[in-house]
C-alpha positions in Angstrom: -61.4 -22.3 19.3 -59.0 -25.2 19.9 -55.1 -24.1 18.8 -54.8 -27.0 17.0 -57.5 -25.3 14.4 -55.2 -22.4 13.8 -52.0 -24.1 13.4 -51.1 -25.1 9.3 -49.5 -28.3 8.8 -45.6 -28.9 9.0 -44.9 -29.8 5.6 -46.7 -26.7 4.1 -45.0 -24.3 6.1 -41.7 -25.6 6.3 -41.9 -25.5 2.4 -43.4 -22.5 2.4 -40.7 -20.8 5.2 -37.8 -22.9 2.6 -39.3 -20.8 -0.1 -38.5 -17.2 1.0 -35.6 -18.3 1.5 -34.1 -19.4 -1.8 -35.7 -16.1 -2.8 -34.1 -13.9 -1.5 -30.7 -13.6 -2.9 -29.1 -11.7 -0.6 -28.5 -14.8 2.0 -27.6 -18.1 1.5 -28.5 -20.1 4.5 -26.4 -22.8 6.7 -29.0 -24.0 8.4 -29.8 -27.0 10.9 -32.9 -28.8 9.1 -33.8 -30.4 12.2 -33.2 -27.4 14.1 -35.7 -25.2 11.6 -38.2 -28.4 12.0 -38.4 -28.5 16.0 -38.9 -24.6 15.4 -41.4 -24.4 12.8 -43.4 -27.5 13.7 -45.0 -26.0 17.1 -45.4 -22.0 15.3 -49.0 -20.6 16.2 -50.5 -19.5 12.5 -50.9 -15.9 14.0 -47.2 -15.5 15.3 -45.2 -17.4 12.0 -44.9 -14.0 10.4 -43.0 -12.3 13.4 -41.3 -15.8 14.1 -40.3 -16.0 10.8 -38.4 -12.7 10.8 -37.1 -13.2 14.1 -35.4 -16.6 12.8 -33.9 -14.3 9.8 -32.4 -11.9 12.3 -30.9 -14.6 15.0 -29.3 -16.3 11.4 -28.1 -12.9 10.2 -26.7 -12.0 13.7 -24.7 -15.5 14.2 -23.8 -14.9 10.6 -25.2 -18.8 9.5 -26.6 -16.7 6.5 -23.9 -15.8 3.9 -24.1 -13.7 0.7 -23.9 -16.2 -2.1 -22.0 -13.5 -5.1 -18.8 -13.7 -2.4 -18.8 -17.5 -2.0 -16.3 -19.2 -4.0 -14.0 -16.1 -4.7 -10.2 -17.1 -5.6 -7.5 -14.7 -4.0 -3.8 -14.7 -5.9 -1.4 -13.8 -3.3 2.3 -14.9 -2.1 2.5 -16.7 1.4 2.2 -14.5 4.5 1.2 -11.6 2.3 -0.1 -8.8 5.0 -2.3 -7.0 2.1 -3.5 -10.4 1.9 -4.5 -10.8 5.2 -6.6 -8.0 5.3 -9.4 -9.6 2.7 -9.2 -13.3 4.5 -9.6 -11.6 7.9 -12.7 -9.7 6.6 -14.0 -13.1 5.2 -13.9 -14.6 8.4 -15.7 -12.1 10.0 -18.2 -12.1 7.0 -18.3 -15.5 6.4 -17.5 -14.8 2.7 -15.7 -18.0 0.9 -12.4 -17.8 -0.4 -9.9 -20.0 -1.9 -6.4 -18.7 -1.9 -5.0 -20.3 -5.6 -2.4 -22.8 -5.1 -0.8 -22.8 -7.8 0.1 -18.9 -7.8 4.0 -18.2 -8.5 5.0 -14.5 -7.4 6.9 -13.1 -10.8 5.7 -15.7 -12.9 2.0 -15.8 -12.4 1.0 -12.5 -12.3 3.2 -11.4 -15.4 1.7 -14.4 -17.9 -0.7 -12.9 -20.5 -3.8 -14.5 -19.1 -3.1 -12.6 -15.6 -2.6 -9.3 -16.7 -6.0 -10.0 -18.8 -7.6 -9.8 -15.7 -5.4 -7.3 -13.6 -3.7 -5.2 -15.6 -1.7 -4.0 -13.0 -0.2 -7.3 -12.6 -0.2 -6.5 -8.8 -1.3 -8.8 -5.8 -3.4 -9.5 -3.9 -5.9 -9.7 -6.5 -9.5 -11.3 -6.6 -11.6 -13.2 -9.2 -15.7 -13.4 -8.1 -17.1 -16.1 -8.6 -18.8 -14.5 -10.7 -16.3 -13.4 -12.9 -15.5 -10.5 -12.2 -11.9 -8.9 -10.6 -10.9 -6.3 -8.3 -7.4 -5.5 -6.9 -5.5 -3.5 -4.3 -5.8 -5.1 -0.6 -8.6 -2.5 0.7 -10.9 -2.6 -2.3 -11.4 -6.0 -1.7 -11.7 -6.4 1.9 -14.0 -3.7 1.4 -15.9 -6.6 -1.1 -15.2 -9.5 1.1 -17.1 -7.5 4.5 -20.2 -7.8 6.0 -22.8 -4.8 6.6 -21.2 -4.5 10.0 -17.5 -4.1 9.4 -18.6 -1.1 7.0 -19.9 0.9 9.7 -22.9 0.8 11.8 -24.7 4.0 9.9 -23.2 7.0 7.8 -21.4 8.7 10.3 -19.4 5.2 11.3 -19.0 4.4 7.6 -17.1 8.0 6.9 -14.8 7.2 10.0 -14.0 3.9 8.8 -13.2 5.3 5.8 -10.6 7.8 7.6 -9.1 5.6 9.0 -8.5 3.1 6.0 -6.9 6.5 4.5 -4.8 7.1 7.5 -3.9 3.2 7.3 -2.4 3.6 3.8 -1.0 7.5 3.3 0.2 7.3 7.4 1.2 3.7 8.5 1.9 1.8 5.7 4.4 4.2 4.2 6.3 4.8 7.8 6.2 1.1 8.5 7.7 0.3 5.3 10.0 2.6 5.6 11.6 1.4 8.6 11.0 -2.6 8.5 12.2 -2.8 4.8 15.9 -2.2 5.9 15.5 -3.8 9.0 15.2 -7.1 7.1 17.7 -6.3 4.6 15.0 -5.8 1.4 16.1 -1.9 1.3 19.5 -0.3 1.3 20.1 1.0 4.7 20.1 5.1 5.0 20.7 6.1 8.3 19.1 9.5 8.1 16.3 7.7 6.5 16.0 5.4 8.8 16.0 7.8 12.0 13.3 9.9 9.6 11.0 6.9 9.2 11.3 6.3 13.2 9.9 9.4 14.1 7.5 8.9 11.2 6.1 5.4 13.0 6.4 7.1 16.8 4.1 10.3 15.3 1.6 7.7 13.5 1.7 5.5 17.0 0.6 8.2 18.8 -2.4 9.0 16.9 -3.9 6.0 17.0 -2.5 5.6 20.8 -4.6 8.8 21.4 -7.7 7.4 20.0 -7.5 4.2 21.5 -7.1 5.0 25.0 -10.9 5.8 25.6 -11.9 3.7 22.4 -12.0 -0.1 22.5 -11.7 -0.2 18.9 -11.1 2.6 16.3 -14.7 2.7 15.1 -17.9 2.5 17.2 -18.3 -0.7 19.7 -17.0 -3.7 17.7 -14.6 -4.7 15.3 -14.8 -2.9 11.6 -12.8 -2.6 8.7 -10.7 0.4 9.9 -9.5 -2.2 12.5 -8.7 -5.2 10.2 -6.4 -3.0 8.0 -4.6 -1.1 10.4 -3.4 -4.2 12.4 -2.5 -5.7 8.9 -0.8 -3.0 8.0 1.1 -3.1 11.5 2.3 -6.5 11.6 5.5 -6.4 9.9 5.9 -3.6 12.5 4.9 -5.9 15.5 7.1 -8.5 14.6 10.4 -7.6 13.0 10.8 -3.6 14.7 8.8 -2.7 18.2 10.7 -4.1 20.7 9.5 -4.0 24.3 10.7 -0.7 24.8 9.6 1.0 21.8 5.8 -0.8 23.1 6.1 0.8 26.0 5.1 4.2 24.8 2.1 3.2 23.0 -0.2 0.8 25.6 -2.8 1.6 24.3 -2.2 0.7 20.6 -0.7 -2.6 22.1 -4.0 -3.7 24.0 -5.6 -2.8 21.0 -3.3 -4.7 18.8 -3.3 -8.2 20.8 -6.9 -7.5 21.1 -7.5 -7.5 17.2 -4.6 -10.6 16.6 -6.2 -13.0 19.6 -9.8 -12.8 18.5 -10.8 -16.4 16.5 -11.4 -14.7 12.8 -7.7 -13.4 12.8 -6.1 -15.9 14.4 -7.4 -18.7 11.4 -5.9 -16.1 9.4 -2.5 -14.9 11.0 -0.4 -18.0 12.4 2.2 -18.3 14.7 2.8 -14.6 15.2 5.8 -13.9 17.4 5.9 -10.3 18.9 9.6 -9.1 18.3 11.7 -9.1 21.4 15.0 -7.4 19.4 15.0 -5.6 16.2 15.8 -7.3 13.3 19.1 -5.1 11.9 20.3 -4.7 8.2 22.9 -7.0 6.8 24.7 -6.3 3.7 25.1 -9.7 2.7 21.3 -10.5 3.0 20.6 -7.5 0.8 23.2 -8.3 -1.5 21.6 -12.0 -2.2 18.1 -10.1 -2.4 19.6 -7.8 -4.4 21.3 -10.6 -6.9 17.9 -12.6 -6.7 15.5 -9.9 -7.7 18.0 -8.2 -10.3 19.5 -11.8 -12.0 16.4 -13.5 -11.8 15.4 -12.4 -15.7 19.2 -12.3 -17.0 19.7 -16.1 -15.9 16.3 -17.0 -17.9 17.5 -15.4 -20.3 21.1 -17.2 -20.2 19.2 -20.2 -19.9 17.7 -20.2 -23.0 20.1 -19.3 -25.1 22.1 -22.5 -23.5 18.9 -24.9 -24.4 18.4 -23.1 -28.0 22.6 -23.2 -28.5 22.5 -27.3 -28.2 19.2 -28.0 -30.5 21.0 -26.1 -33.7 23.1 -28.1 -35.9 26.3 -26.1 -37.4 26.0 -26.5 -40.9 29.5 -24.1 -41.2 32.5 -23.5 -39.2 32.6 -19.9 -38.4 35.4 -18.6 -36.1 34.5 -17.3 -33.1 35.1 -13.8 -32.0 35.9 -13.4 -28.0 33.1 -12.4 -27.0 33.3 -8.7 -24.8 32.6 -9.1 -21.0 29.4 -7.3 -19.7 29.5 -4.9 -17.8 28.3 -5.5 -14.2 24.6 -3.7 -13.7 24.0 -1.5 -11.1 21.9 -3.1 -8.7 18.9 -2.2 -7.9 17.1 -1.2 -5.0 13.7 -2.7 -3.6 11.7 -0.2 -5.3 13.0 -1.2 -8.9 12.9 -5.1 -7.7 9.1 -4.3 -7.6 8.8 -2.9 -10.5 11.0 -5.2 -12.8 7.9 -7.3 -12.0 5.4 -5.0 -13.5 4.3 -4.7 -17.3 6.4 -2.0 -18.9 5.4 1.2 -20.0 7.7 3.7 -21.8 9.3 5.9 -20.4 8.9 9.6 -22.3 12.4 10.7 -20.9 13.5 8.4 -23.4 13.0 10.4 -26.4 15.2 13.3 -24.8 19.4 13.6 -25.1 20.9 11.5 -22.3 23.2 14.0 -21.2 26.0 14.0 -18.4 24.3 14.2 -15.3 24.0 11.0 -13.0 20.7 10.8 -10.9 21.8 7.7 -9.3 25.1 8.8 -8.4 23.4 12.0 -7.2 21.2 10.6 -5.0 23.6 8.6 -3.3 25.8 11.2 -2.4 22.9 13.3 -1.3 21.9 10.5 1.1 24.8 9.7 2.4 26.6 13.3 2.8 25.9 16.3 4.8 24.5 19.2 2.6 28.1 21.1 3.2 29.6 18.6 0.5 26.4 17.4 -1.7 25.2 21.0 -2.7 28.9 22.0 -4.1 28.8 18.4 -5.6 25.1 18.6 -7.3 26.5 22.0 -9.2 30.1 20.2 -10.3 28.0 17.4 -11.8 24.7 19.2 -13.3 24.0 19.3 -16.8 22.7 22.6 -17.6 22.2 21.8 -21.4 19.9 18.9 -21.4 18.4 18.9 -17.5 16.4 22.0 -15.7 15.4 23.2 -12.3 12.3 24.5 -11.3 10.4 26.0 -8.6 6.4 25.0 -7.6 4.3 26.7 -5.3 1.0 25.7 -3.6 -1.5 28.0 -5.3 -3.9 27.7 -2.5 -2.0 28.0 1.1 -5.4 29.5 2.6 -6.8 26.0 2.3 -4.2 24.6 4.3 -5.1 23.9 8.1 -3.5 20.8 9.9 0.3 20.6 8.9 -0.3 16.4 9.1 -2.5 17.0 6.1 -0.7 19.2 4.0 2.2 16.1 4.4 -0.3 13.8 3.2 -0.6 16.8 -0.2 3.0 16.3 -0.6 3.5 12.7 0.0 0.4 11.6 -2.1 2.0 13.5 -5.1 5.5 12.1 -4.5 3.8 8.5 -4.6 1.6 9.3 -7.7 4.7 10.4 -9.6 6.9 7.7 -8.5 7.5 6.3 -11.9 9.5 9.9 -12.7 12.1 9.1 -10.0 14.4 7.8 -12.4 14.9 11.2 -14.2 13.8 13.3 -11.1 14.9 15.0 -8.1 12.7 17.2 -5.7 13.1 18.5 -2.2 9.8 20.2 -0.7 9.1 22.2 2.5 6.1 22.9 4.3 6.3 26.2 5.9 4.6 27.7 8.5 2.1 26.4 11.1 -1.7 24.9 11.2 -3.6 27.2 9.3 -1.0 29.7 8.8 1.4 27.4 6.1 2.4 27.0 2.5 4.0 24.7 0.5 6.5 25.2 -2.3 9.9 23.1 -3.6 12.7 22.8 -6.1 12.4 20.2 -8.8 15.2 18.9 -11.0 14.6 17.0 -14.1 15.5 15.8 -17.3 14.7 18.2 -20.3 13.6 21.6 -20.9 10.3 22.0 -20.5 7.4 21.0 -17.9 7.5 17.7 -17.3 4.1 16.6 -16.1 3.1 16.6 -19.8 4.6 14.1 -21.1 2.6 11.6 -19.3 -1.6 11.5 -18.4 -0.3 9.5 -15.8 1.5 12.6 -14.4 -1.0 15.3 -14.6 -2.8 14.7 -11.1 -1.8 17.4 -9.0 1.1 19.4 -11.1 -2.3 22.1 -11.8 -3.1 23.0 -8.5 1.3 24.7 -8.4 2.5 27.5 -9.8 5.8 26.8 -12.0 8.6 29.1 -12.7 12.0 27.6 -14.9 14.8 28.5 -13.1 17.9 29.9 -14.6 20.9 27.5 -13.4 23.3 29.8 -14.0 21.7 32.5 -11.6 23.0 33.3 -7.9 19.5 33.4 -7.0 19.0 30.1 -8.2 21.8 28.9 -6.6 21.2 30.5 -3.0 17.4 28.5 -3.8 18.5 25.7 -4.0 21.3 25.7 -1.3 18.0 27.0 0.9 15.7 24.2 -0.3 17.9 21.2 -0.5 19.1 21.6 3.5 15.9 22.6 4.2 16.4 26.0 5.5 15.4 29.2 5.3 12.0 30.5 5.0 9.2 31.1 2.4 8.0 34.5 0.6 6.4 35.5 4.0 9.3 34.8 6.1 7.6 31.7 7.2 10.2 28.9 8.9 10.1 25.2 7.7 7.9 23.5 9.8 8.6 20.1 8.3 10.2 18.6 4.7 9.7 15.8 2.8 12.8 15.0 0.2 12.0 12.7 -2.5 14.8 11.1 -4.1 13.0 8.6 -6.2 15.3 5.7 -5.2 12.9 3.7 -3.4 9.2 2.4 -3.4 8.5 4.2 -0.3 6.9 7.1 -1.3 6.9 9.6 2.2 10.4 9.7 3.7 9.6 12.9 6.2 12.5 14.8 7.3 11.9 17.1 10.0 
């Protein structure tokens, strides 16, 4: 039989072909109409089938076909935002549209009614669907804005990339922050901190350097997710900390990293990136004018107003006026309670309890800055027995605790889910022990009486899984305690020696600051 028997017309296939197309919504197709006429035109009726789904798969795999509920997304972020960066990178990859809104104002924006209506955590970055519905935190919706393939190639690959977006957020991000904050003069400087956090970045390094040096990328054969947010999560890092000889000690991370920041979909994202030849070092006066900016910003609003509202009213009477008392100056605050003066306010229960004497603040600060020989003596001179208490918690399940980098992560995840007690808190925790042979336990100071986690739901995460005993402040055996917790010496119930300890001062927003 002559071919041109079996073949069907143009026009009827080609509409036919458009068809499936527009009904399937899954894809959303580029395509070159002359390009898909040329190919459809000279199709033998018997092979249009297996044609047709080999056209699907060579769209799908140059990635011409796009999902159409991620096209026309709006991202609210700040300028060179890093979380950012992790969504518009995947978008590039996926082919997802974004728009990042223009008219977005950091501290104004996200704190207006009609924001927090739709994030209620008044946090960025933050996304609006297109079809109208929002998600926030940086990984949830890179996680949204990826393609099939940056999720993981099957189960197995999806798990690790999964791993390593946790080892991104509870390992790198806290370490990074850590150390670049008061490198660039956003964070008081602590040099014991400081040091801390150091090792905290060489220790996180070298995991990834370890996995990278037979791995091209940190999951499977191509780029994924784990990727993306782990060099976002880096850069500050990479630009403002690792100097040349600080690289040198992780090659492998460092191929990896220029690998990740020179391929196209990155670099449309990330511009003008400069790797840092000398570490940025803290400056008082910078951190006194971010300091003044993040603390006044509300108080001269404020003053503002009253100015504008002072000239509109008419006196109708002569009064005489009083001289008016001079404030006095607030305590500034650190970058942790810059961040937070943004968010929506919640109340705090401590509230409801008697002030009392002792200082946290002023604590804290001595604790940081003195050697345990002088702030131990000084904590007792200033404590309030009457209206704060001390207590001791204890893992109730050390024979589930095998690789001492996880039981930090037990610790740290707690610290950062209880951040919002670190005005009225204090606690200093040690890990005892060894892989598989370890146990965790710590002394807590806080205001009132009675168990604290109560007060709030927001609290209540992991306070069950301790045991709690009220410790009598008055006791030598208290005392000896907390001289033996708050150096970090000593051992546990089974003569087990510290093998690393976490302090938690709740003065900052970085939730893990190891000391070892």
């Amino acid at each position: 039989m002559d071919s041109s028997h079996v073949r069907i017309q143009f026009p009827h296939l080609f509409l036919l072909f458009w068809e499936h197309l527009q009904r399937d919504r899954k894809i959303h197709a580029y395509v070159n109409i002359g390009f898909v006429h040329s190919f459809l035109r000279r199709l033998h009726i018997c092979t249009w089938i297996c044609a047709f789904k080999m056209y699907r798969k060579v769209l799908r795999k140059h990635q011409f076909i796009k999902c159409n509920r991620r096209t026309l997304s709006t991202l609210y972020t700040y300028p060179n935002n890093f979380r950012a960066y992790k969504g518009l990178i995947a978008a590039q990859y996926s082919g997802a549209q974004v728009k990042v809104a223009s008219d977005f104002v950091f501290g104004e924006t996200n704190k207006t009614e009609a924001f927090l209506k739709k994030f209620p955590s008044g946090k960025v970055p933050a996304l609006q669907t297109a079809d109208g519905k929002y998600l926030f935190e940086s990984n949830a919706i890179a996680y949204y804005l990826s393609n099939a393939q940056l999720k993981g190639a099957n189960d197995f690959e999806k798990a690790e990339v999964l791993q390593w977006l946790e080892f991104a957020e509870n390992e790198l991000l806290p370490a990074a922050c850590a150390l670049v904050f008061p490198s660039i003069s956003i964070m008081q400087y602590n040099k014991n901190n400081f040091e801390a956090a150091k090792e905290d970045v060489r220790r996180a390094l070298g995991v990834l350097n370890a996995r990278l040096l037979d791995h091209t990328y940190l999951v499977g054969e191509r780029i994924t997710l784990a990727d993306i947010v782990c060099f976002a999560n880096l850069l500050n890092l990479y630009e403002h900390v690792l100097d040349p000889a600080f690289r040198a000690t992780v090659v492998n991370v460092n191929r990896w990293f220029l690998t990740i920041l020179n391929q196209p979909q990155v670099k449309a994202v990330v511009k003008d990136f400069k790797l840092c030849t000398k570490p940025s070092q803290f400056d008082a006066k910078k951190f006194a004018e971010y300091q003044g900016k993040s603390g006044g910003q509300q108080q001269q609003q404020q003053q503002q107003q009253q100015q504008q509202q002072q000239k509109k009213e008419k006196p109708q009477k002569e009064k005489k006026e009083q001289p008016k008392k001079e404030k006095e100056p607030e305590e500034e605050m650190d970058a942790a309670e810059a961040a937070l003066s943004l968010e929506p306010k919640t109340k705090d229960p401590f509230d409801a309890m008697p002030k009392g004497t002792f200082n946290f603040d002023d604590f804290k600060r001595f604790y940081s800055n003195e050697e345990e020989a002088k702030s131990i003596p000084y904590f007792w001179e200033k404590f309030d027995p009457e209206n704060y208490s001390i207590w001791y918690g204890e893992y109730k399940y050390p024979e589930e605790l095998t690789k001492v980098f996880m039981s930090c992560n037990l610790i740290t995840g707690m610290f950062q889910r209880l951040d919002k007690m670190r005005k009225q808190a204090f606690a200093s925790v040690c890990l005892f022990g060894e892989d598989n042979n370890s146990t965790i336990s710590g002394i807590w100071v806080w205001r009132g009486q009675d168990l604290a986690f109560t007060l709030s739901p927001d609290w209540q995460v992991d306070y069950e899984v301790y045991d709690w005993k009220k410790l009598d402040a008055k006791s030598e055996e208290t005392k000896k305690l907390v001289a033996q917790y708050f150096s970090w010496t000593g051992t546990d119930k089974a003569g087990l020696l510290p093998t690393s300890s976490l302090n938690k001062c709740f003065t900052t927003n970085i939730p893990k600051a190891y000391q070892y």
